[in-house]
N, C-alpha and C positions, 0 to 999 in steps of 0.2 A: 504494500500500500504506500502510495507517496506520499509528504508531508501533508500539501496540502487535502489530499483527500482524507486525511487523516485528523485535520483541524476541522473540517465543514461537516465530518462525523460525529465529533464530539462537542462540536457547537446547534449543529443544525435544529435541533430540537428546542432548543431555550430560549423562553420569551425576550423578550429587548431587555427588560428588569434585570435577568442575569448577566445580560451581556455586557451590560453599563458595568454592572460589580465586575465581571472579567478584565474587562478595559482598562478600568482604574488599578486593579490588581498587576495588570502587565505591566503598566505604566510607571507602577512603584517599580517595578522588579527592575525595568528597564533604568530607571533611577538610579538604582543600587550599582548595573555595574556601565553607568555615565561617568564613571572616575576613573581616570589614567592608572593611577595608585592601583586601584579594586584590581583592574585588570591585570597589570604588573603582578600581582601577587598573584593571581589567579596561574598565570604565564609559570611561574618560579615551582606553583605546587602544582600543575600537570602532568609534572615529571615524577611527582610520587610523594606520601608523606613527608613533611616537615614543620620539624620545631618550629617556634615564634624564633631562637635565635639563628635558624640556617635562612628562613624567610628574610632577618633584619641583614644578613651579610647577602644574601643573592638581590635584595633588592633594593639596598644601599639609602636608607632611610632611617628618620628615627624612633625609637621604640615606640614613641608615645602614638606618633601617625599609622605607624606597621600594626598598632595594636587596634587602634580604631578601626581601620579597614578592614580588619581578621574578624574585628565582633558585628560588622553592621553585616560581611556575607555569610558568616554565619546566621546570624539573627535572619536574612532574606531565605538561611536551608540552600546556599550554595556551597558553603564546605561545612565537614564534621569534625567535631575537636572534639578531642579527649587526652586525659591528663596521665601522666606515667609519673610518679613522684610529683616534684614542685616542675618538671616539663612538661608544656602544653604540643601538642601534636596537633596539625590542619591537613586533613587529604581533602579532596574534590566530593560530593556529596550526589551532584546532578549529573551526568555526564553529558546530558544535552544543551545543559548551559555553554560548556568548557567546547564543543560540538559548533555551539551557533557562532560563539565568539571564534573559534578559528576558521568559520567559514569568511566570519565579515575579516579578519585580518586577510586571509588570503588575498578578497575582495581588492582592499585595499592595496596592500602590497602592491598588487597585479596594475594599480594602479598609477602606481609610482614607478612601473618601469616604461 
C-alpha cells in the first residue's frame, strides 16, 4: 500500500471535527522538529543509542540547550530515554519520523547540487 493510500485510509472516515484535532496535532508535531538543534540531534542518535554526554560531544552544544531539545522530543514520543545508573540513554522511538526527515534532507540536498 503506498503512503498516501494509506493516509486517505485512515482519514477517510472522520468527520471535519476530527480532522481539525489531527491538523492541529500535526502541526504541533511539525513544531517540534522546526529546530535545526531537534534535528541535529535526531541526525547524531540514528546511528544508534546514546548518552546525553556522546549527544553533547557529537553535536557540539551546550548541556543546558542539548538537554532541552532531548526533553521536548521526547515529550512529542520521538525518542525513548531510559536511565542506567545516574546515565540517561536516547534511541529513536518513531522510525517514520527519522524516515520523513531523511527523505526531506535528501530532498534538499539534491537541491543544492
Amino acid at each position: 500500500m503506498n503512503p498516501k493510500s494509506k493516509v486517505k485510509k485512515a482519514t477517510s472516515n472522520l468527520p471535519p471535527e476530527a480532522m481539525e484535532k489531527i491538523f492541529v496535532q500535526v502541526a504541533e508535531y511539525f513544531n517540534v522538529l522546526s529546530e535545526p538543534s531537534r534535528l541535529r540531534i535526531m541526525y547524531v542518535i540514528c546511528g544508534g543509542e546514546k548518552s546525553v554526554s556522546e549527544v553533547l560531544e557529537l553535536c557540539g552544544s551546550s548541556q543546558a540547550n542539548v538537554s532541552r531539545h532531548l526533553s521536548a522530543l521526547h515529550k512529542a514520543g520521538i525518542l525513548l530515554r531510559r536511565k542506567e545508573g545516574t546515565t540517561v540513554f536516547y534511541s529513536i522511538a518513531d522510525s517514520a519520523t527519522v524516515e520523513m526527515c531523511q527523505t526531506v534532507c535528501a530532498k534538499i540536498a539534491e537541491s543544492l547540487h
